[in-house]
C-alpha positions in Angstrom: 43.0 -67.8 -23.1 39.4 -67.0 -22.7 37.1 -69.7 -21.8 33.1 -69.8 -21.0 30.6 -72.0 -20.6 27.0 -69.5 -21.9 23.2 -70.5 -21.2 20.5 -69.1 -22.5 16.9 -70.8 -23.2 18.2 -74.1 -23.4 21.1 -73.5 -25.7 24.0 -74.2 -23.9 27.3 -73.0 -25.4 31.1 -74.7 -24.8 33.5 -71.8 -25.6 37.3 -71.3 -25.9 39.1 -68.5 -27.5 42.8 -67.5 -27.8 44.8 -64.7 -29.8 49.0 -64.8 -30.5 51.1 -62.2 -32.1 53.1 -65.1 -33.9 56.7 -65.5 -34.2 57.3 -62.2 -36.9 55.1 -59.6 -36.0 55.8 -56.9 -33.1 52.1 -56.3 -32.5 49.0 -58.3 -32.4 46.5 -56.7 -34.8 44.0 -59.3 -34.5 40.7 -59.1 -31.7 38.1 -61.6 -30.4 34.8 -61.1 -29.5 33.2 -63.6 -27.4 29.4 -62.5 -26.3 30.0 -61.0 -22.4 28.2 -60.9 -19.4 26.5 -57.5 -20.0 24.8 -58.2 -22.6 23.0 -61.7 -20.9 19.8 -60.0 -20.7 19.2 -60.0 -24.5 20.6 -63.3 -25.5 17.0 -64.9 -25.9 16.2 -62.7 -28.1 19.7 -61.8 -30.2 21.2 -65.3 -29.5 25.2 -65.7 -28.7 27.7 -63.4 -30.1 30.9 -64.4 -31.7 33.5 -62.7 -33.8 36.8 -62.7 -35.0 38.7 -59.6 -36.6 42.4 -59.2 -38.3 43.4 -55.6 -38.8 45.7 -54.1 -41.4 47.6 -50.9 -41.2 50.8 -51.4 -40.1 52.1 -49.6 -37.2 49.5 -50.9 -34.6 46.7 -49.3 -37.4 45.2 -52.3 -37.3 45.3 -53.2 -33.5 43.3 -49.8 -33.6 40.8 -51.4 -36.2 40.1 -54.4 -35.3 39.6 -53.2 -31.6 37.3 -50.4 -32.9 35.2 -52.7 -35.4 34.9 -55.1 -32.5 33.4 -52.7 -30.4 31.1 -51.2 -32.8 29.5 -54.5 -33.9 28.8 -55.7 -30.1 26.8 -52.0 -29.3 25.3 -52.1 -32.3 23.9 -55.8 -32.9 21.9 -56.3 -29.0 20.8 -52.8 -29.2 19.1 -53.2 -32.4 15.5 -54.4 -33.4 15.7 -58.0 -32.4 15.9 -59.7 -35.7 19.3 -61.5 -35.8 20.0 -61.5 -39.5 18.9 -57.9 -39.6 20.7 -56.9 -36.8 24.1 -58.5 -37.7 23.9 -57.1 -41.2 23.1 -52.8 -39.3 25.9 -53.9 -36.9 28.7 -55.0 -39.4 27.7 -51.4 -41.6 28.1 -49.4 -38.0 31.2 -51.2 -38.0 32.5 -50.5 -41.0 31.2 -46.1 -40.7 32.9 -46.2 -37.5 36.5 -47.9 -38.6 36.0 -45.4 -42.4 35.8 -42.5 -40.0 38.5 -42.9 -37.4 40.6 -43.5 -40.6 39.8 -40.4 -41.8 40.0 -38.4 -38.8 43.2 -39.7 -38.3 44.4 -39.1 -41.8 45.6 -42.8 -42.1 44.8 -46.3 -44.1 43.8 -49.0 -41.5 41.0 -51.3 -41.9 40.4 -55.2 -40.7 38.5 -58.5 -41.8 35.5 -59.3 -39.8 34.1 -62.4 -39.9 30.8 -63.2 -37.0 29.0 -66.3 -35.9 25.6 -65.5 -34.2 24.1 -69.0 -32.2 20.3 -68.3 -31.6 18.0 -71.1 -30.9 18.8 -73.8 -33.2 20.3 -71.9 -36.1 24.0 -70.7 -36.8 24.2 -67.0 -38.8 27.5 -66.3 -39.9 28.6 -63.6 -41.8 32.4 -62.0 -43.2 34.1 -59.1 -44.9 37.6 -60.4 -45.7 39.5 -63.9 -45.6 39.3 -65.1 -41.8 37.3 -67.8 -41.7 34.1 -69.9 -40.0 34.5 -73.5 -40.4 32.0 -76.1 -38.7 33.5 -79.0 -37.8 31.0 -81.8 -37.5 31.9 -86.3 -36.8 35.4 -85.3 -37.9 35.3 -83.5 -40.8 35.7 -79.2 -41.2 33.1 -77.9 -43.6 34.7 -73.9 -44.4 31.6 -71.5 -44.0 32.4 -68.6 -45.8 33.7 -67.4 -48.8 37.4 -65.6 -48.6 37.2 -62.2 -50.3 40.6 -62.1 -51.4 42.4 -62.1 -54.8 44.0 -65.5 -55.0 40.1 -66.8 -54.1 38.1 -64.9 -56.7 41.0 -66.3 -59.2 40.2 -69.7 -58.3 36.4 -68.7 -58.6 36.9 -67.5 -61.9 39.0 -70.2 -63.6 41.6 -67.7 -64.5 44.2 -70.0 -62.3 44.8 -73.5 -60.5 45.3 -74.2 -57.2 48.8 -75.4 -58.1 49.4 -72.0 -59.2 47.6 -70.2 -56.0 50.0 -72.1 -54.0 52.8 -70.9 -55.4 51.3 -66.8 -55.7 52.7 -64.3 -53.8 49.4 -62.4 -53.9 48.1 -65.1 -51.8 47.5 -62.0 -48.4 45.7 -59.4 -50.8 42.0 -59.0 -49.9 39.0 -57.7 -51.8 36.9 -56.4 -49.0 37.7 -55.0 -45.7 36.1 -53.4 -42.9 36.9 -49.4 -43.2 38.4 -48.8 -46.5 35.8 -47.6 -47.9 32.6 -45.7 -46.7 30.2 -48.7 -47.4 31.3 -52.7 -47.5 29.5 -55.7 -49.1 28.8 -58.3 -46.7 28.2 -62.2 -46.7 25.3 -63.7 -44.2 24.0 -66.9 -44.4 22.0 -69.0 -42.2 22.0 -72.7 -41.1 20.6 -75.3 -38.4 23.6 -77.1 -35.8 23.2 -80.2 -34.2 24.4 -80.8 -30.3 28.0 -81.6 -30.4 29.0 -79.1 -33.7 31.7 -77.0 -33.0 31.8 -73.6 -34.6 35.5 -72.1 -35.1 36.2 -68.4 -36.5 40.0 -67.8 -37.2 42.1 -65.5 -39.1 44.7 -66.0 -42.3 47.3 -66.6 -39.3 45.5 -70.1 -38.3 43.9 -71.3 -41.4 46.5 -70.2 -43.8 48.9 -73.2 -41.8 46.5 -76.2 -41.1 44.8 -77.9 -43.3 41.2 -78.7 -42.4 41.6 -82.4 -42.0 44.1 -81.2 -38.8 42.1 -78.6 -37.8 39.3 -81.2 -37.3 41.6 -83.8 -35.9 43.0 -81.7 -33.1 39.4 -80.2 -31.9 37.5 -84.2 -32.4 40.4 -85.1 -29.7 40.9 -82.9 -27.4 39.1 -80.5 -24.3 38.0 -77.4 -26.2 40.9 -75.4 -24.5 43.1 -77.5 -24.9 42.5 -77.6 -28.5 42.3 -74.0 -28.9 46.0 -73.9 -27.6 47.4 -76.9 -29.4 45.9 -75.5 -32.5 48.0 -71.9 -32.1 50.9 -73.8 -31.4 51.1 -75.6 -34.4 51.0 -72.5 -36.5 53.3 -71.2 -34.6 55.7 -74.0 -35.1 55.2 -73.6 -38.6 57.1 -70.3 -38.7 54.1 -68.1 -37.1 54.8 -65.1 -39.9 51.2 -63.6 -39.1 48.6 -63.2 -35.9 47.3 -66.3 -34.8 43.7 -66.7 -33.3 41.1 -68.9 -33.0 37.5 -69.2 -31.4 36.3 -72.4 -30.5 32.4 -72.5 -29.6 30.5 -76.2 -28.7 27.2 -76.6 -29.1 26.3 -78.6 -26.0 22.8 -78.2 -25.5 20.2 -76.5 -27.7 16.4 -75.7 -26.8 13.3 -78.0 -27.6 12.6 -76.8 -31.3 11.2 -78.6 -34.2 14.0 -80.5 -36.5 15.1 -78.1 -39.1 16.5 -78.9 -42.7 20.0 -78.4 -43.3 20.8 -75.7 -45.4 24.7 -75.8 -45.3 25.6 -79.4 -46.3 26.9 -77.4 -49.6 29.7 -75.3 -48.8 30.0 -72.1 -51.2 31.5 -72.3 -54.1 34.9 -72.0 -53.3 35.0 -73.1 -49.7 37.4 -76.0 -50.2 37.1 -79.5 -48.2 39.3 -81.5 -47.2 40.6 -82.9 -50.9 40.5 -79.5 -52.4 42.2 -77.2 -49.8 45.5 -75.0 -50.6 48.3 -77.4 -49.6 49.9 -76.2 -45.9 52.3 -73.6 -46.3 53.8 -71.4 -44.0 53.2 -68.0 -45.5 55.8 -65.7 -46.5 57.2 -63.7 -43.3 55.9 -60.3 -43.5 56.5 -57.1 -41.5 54.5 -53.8 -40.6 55.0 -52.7 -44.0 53.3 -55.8 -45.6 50.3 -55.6 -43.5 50.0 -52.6 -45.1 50.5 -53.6 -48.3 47.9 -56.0 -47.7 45.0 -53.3 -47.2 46.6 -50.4 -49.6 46.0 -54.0 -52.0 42.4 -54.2 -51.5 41.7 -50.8 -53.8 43.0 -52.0 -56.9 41.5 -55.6 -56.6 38.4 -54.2 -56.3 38.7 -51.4 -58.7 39.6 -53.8 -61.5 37.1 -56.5 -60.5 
C-alpha cells in the first residue's frame, strides 16, 4: 500500500494506491505510478503525476512492460517543455518506442495498457492506450473517463452487439491498442476542471472488470482513502481474483485560488457506461500466462480488421 499526502501551489492531493497479483495468476504484471519526491521541484509547472499500467506477455513479459512504460513516461513527461497536455502526449510515445524496442531486442511479444491522470492547477488531463480505466467519482456517483480500446467496446460502439451479448463474449480481454506492439500508438487525452473533494481512481481490467461503478463509488464515499483502496482489492479478490488487481485512489483536497472553470466532462464518451448502463458484475474467466498472451498476440488482428 502506497499512501501520500502531495502539495504543490495550493493544490493539495489525498493519495492511496495498492497492486495484487489476484487469486490465479503467478506474477503481478500490473505497475503504479504515483508522482515521487524527486520530481517535487517541477510539480508547479507539470502538475501531479499518476498512472496505472497492466502488462501482457505471459511469462513475467508484461511485469517487464509495464515496469519499463512506467518508467519511461515519468523521465519523459517533467523533463519535457512544460505544457502538460503536450508533454503527456511526447511521454506516452517515449513510452510506447521504449517498450516496441525492448520487445524487439528481446525477440519477444510483450506490451501493457497505460492509462495517466495529470492534476495541475485546477484541471484533470487524463489520457489511455488500452482498457484500464480513470473514473471520477463525484457526491456518490462514478463517472468512467475514458474510452476502453478493446474489442467487446468498439462492438458496443458500433451497434454490431448488445450488452447482453458482451456479457456473455469470451472476447471480453482482447484489446485494440497497447503500449509496444507496434512502433507508433494512438492515444486518448482529454481535459477537465475537478472540484475539492473529487476523487480520481485509475485501475486496471482486474478491478473494474468485478465492481460495478455504483460499488466502486459506495465503498470510496464511505471510507478513509486507504482504507478504501484495500477494501476495494478485496472484493475483487473475493470474487474469484482471475486477473491483477490495482487501484489508485487520488483526493482532491485543496486546489489553488483560480477562476471557476466550466465543466467540460459532465458527458462521459460515448461508450463510458454509468451506472444503469455498465456490463453486469462478472468474475472474468480464470486465465493463465498463456491467456495474457493471447490477450496482446489479440490486439493485431482487431486492429488489422478494424
Amino acid at each position: 500500500m502506497s499512501e501520500a499526502l502531495i502539495t504543490s501551489s495550493g493544490l493539495r492531493l489525498e493519495v492511496a494506491g495498492l497492486t495484487d497479483v489476484g487469486q490465479v495468476r503467478e506474477h503481478n504484471e500490473d505497475c503504479l505510478g504515483i508522482a515521487a519526491a524527486q520530481y517535487e521541484p517541477r510539480l508547479a509547472d507539470y502538475g501531479c503525476l499518476f498512472a496505472v499500467a497492466d502488462g501482457m506477455g505471459g511469462h513475467s513479459l508484461g511485469e517487464i512492460a509495464s515496469q519499463l512504460a512506467i518508467d519511461a513516461l515519468y523521465d519523459t513527461y517533467y523533463h519535457a517543455e512544460p505544457d502538460p497536455p503536450l508533454a503527456l502526449y511526447q511521454a506516452i510515445g517515449a513510452a510506447n518506442e521504449v517498450v516496441h524496442y525492448q520487445a524487439s531486442l528481446r525477440g519477444v511479444t510483450m506490451g501493457t495498457t497505460l492509462t495517466v491522470a495529470v492534476l495541475h492547477d485546477a484541471m484533470l488531463i487524463v489520457a489511455n492506450v488500452g482498457d484500464s480505466r480513470v473514473y471520477r467519482l463525484r457526491d456518490g456517483r462514478a463517472q468512467q473517463l475514458t474510452q476502453d480500446h478493446s474489442l467487446i467496446s468498439e462492438q458496443l460502439r458500433r451497434g454490431l452487439i448488445t450488452y447482453e451479448q458482451a456479457e456473455q463474449s469470451q472476447m471480453k480481454n482482447v484489446i485494440t491498442r497497447s503500449i509496444g506492439f507496434r512502433s507508433s500508438v494512438e492515444i486518448d487525452i482529454n481535459e477537465s476542471p475537478v472540484r475539492v473533494d473529487d476523487v480520481i481512481l485509475l485501475c486496471s481490467d482486474g478491478l473494474h472488470g468485478l465492481l460495478a461503478p455504483a460499488e466502486l463509488a459506495a465503498i470510496v464515499s464511505s471510507q478513509p482513502l486507504g482504507f478504501a483502496a484495500q477494501m476495494l482489492v478485496n472484493l475483487a479478490n473475493r470474487r474469484g481474483g482471475p486477473d491483477n488487481v490495482s487501484c489508485l485512489l487520488v483526493r482532491v483536497v485543496a486546489l489553488p485560488d483560480l477562476p471557476d472553470l466550466p465543466d467540460l466532462a459532465e458527458e462521459a464518451p460515448s461508450d463510458a457506461a454509468d451506472d444503469t448502463n455498465e456490463l453486469p458484475v462478472e468474475a472474468a474467466d480464470e486465465a493463465d500466462e498463456s491467456g495474457a498472451n493471447d490477450r496482446l498476440l489479440a490486439v493485431e488482428e482487431t486492429s488489422e480488421s478494424a
